[in-house]
Backbone as CSV, one residue per row, in Angstrom:
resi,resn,N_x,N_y,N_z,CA_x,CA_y,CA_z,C_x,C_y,C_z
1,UNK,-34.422,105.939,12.410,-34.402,104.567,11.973,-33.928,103.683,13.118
2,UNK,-34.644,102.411,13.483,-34.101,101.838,14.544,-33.479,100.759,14.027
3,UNK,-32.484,100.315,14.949,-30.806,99.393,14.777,-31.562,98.177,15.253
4,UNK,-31.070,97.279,13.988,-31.775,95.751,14.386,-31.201,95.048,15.685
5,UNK,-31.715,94.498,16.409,-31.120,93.776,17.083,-30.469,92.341,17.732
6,UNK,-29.778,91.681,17.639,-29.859,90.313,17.670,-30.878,89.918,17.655
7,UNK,-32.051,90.014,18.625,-33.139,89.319,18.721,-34.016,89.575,17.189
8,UNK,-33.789,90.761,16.511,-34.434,90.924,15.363,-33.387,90.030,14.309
9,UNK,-32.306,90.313,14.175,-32.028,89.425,13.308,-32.114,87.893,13.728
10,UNK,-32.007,87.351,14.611,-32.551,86.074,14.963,-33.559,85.483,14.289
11,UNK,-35.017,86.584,14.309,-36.015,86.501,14.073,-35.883,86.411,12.560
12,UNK,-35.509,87.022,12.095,-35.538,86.970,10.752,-34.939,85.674,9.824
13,UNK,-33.370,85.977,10.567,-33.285,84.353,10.139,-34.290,82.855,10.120
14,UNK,-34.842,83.006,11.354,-35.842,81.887,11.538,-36.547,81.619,10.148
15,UNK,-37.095,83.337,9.967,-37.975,83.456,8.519,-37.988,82.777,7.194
16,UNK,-36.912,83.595,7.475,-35.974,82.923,5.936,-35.672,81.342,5.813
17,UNK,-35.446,80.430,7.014,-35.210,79.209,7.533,-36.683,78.217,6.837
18,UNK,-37.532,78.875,7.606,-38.924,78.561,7.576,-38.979,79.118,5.492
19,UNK,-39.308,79.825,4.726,-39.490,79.930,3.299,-38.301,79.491,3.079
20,UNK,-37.297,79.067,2.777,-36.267,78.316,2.336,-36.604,76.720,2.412
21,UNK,-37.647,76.367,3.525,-37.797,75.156,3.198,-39.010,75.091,2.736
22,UNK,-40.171,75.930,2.628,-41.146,75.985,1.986,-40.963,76.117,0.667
23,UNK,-40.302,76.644,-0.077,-39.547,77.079,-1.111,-39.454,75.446,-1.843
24,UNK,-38.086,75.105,-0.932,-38.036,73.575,-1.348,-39.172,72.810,-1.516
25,UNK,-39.481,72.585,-0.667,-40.778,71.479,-0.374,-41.827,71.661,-1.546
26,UNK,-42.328,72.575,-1.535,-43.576,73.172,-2.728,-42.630,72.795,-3.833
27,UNK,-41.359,73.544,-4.142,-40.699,73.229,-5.472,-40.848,74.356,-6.110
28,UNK,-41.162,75.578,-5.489,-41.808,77.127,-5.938,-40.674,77.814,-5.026
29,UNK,-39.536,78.785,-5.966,-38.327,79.743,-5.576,-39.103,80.470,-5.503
30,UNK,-40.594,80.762,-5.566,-40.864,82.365,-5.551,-41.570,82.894,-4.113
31,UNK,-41.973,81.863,-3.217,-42.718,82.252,-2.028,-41.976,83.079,-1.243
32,UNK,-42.693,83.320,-0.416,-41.757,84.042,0.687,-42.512,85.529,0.906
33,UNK,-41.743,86.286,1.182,-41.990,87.951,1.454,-42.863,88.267,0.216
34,UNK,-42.430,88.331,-0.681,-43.674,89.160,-2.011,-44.267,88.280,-2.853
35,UNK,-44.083,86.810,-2.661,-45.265,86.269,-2.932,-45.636,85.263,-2.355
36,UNK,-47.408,85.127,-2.180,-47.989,84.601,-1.121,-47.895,82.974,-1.161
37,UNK,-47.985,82.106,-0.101,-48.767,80.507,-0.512,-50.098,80.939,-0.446
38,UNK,-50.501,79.665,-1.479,-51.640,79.326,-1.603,-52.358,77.881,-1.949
39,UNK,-53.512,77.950,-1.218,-53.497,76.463,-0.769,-55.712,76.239,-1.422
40,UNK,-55.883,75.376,-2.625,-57.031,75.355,-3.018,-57.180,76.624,-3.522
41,UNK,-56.585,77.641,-3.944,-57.171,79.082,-4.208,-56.651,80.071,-3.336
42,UNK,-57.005,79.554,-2.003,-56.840,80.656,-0.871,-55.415,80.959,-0.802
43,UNK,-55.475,82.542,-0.677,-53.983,82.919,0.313,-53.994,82.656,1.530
44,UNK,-52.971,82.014,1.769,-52.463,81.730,3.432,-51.313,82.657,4.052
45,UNK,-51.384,83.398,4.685,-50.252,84.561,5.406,-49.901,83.258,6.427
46,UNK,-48.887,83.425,6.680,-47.855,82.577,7.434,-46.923,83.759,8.295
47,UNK,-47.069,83.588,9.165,-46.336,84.647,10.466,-44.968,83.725,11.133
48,UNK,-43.868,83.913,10.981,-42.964,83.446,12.049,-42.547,84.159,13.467
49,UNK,-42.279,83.406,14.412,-41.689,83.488,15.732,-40.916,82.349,16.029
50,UNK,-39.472,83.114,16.259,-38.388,82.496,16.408,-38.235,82.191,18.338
51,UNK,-38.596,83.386,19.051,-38.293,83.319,19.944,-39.662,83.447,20.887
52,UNK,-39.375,82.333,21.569,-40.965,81.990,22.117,-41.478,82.564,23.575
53,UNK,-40.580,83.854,23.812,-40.902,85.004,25.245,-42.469,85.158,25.211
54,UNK,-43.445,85.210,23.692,-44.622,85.755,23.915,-45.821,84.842,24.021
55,UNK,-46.630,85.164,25.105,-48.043,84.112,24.873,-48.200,84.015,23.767
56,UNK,-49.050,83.036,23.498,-49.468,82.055,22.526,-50.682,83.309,21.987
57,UNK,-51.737,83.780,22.621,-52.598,84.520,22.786,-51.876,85.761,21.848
58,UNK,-51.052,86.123,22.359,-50.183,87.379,21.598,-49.509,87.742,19.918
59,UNK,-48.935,86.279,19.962,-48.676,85.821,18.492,-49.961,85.833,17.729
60,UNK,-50.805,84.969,17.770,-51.844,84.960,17.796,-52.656,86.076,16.838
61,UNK,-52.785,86.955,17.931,-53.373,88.432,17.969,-52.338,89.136,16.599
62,UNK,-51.159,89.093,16.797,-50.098,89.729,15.516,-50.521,89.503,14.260
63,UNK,-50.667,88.068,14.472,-50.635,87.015,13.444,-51.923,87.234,12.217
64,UNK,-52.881,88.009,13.244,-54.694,87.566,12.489,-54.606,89.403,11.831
65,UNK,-54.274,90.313,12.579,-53.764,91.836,12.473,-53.071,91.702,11.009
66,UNK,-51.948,91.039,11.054,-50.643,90.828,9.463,-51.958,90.328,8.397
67,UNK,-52.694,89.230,8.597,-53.608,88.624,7.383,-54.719,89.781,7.530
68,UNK,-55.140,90.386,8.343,-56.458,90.833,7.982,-55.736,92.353,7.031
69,UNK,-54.867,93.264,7.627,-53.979,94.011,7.054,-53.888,93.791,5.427
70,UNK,-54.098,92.442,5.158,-53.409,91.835,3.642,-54.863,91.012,3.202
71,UNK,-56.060,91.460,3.637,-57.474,90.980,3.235,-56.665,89.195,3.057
72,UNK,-56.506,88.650,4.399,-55.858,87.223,4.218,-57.074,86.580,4.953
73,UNK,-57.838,85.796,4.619,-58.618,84.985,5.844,-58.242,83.719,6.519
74,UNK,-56.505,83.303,5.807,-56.330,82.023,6.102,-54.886,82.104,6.808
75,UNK,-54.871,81.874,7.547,-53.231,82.315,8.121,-53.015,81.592,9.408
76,UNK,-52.133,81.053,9.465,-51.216,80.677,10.691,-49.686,81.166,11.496
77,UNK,-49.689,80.203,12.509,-48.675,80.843,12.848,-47.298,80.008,13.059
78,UNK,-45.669,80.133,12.988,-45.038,79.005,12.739,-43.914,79.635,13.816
79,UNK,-43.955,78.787,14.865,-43.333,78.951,16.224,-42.306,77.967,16.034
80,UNK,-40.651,78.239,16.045,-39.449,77.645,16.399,-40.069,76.433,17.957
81,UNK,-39.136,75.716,18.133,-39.131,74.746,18.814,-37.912,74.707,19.090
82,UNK,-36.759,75.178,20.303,-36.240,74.612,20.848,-35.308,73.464,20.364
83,UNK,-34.155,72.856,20.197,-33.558,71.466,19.668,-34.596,70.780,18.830
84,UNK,-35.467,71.770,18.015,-35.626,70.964,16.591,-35.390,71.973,15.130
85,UNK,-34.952,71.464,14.061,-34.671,71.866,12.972,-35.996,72.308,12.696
86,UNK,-36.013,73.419,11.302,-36.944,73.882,11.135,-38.115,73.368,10.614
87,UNK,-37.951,71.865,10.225,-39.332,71.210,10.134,-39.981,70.922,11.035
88,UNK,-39.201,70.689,12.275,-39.830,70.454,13.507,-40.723,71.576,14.122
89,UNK,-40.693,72.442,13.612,-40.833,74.000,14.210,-42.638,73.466,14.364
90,UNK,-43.810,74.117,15.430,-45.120,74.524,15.360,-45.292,75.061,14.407
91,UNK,-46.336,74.054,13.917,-47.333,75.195,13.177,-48.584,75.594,14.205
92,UNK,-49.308,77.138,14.307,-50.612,76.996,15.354,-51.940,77.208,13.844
93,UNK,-52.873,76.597,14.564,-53.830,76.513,13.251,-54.954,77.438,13.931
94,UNK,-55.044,78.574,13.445,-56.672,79.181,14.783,-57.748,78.712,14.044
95,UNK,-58.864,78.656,15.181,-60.190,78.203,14.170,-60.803,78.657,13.415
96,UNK,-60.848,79.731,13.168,-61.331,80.579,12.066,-60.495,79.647,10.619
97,UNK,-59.218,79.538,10.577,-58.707,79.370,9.557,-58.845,78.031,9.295
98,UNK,-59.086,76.792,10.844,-59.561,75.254,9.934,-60.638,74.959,10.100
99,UNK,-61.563,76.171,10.049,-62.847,76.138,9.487,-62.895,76.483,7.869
100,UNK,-61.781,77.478,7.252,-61.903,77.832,6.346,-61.384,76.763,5.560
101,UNK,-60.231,76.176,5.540,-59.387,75.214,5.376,-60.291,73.491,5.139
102,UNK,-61.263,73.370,6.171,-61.940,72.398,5.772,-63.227,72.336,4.783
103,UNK,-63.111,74.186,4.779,-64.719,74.338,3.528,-63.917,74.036,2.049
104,UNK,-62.731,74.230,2.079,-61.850,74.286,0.770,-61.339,73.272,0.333
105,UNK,-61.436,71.789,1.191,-60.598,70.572,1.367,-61.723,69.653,0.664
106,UNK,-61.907,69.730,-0.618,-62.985,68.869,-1.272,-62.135,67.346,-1.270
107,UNK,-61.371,66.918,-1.479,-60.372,65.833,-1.679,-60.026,65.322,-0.438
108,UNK,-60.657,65.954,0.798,-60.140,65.496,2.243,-58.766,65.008,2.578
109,UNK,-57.866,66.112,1.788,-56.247,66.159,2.515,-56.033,65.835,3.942
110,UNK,-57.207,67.187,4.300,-56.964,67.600,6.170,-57.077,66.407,6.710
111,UNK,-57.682,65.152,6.590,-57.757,64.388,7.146,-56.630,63.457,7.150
112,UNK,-55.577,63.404,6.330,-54.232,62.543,6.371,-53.492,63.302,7.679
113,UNK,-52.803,64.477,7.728,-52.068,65.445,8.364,-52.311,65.147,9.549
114,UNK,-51.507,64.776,10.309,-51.138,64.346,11.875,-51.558,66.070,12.644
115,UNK,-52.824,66.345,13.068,-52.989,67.623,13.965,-53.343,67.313,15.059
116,UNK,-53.313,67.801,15.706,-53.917,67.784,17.347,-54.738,68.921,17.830
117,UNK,-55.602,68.777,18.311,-56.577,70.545,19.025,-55.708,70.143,20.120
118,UNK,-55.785,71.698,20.670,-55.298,72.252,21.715,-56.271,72.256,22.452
119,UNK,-56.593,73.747,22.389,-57.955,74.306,23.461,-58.255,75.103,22.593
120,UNK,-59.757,75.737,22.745,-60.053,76.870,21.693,-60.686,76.697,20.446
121,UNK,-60.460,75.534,20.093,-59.953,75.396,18.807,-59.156,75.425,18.161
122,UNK,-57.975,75.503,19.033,-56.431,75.998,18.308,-55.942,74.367,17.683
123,UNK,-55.566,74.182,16.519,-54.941,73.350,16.154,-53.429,73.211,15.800
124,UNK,-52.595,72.109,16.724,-51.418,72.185,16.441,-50.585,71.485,15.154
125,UNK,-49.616,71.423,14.572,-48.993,70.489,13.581,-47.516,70.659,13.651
126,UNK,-46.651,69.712,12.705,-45.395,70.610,12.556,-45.369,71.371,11.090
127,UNK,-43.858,72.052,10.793,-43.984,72.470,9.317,-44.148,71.540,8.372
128,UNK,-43.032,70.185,8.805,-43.137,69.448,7.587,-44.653,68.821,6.899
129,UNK,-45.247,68.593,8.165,-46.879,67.876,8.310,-47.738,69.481,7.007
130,UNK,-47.961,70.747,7.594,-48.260,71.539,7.528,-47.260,71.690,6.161
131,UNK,-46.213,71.826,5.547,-45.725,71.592,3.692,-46.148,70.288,3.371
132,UNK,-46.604,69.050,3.748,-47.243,68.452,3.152,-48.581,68.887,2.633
133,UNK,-49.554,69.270,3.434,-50.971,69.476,3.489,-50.995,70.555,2.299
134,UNK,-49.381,71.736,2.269,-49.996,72.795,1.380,-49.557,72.347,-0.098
135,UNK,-48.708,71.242,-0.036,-48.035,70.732,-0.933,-49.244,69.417,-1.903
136,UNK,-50.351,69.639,-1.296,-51.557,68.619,-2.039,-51.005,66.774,-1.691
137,UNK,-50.272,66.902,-0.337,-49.848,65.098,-0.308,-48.514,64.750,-0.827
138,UNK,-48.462,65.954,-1.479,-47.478,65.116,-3.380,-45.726,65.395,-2.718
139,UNK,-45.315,64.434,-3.415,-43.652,64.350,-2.953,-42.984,65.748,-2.521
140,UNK,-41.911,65.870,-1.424,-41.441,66.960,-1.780,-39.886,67.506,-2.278
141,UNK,-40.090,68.823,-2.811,-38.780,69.104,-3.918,-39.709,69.519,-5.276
142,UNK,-38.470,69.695,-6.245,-38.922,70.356,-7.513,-38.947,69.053,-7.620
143,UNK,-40.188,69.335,-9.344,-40.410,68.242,-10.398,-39.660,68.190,-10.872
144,UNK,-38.365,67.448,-11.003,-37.577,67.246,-12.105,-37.952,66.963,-13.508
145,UNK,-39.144,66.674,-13.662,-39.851,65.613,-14.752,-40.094,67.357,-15.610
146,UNK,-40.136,68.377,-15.183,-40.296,69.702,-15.694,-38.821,70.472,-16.103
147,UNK,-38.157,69.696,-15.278,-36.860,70.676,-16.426,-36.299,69.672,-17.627
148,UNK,-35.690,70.515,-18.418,-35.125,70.674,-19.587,-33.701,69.877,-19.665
C-alpha cells in the first residue's frame, strides 16, 4: 500500500475544495466522488489538479482516460490557480466536449459564460463562470423556497 504524500493530500484537498463549492452552488450535497454532475442529461467527469508541475497536454490526456474509463463523453478539467480561491481556479474545456456541450445547449446558455479559446480548441473559463453554466444561469445556493 503506498503512503500518501503531501503532494497527494494537497491534491485531494483541492478536490474536495472544488465539490464543496459545487455542492453549494448547484444546491445538490450529493455530487462529488459517487455521484456524477450533470448538465442537459449528460454526465460531466470533472478531473482536479491542484498542483500545476504537469503540461496542460498531460492533464489533459488523464483527464479524457478517467471519462472514457466511466463511458463519460463530457468532461473537463479544473486546474488551481495560484493566489486565487477556488472559484478562481481554470476550468480547461477540450473540444470534443464543447462540441458536445453546444449540441445539448438548446436554450443557448454557452453563449452568456465568459470563455476564451486557447489553441486547439481548448476552451478556457473559471469555476464560478463554469457552476454557473452547469447551474442553468439560475442563482447560486440551495432553494430555500424547498425547505420546510
Amino acid at each position: 500500500m503506498k503512503r500518501a504524500t503531501m503532494r497527494d493530500i494537497d491534491e485531494m484537498g483541492f478536490n474536495i475544495q472544488v465539490w464543496d463549492y459545487m455542492n453549494w452552488a448547484l444546491g445538490d450535497t450529493n455530487l462529488g466522488f459517487d455521484r456524477r454532475l450533470h448538465w442537459m442529461g449528460e454526465p460531466v467527469n470533472v478531473t482536479t489538479f491542484k498542483n500545476a508541475d504537469k503540461p496542460v497536454s498531460e492533464m489533459l490526456d488523464e483527464a479524457r482516460t478517467i471519462a472514457a474509463d466511466n463511458d463519460m463523453r463530457v468532461w473537463v478539467v479544473v486546474q488551481h490557480v495560484t493566489g486565487m480561491d477556488v472559484t478562481g481556479s481554470l476550468v480547461l474545456i477540450p473540444p470534443e466536449t464543447w462540441t458536445r456541450l453546444s449540441q445539448l445547449d438548446v436554450n443557448h446558455e454557452m453563449q452568456v459564460i465568459q470563455i476564451e479559446q486557447l489553441y486547439d480548441g481548448l476552451r478556457t473559463t473559471d469555476l464560478g463562470w463554469f457552476a454557473l453554466l452547469m447551474n442553468h444561469l439560475q442563482l447560486f445556493g440551495p432553494d430555500e423556497s424547498k425547505e420546510v
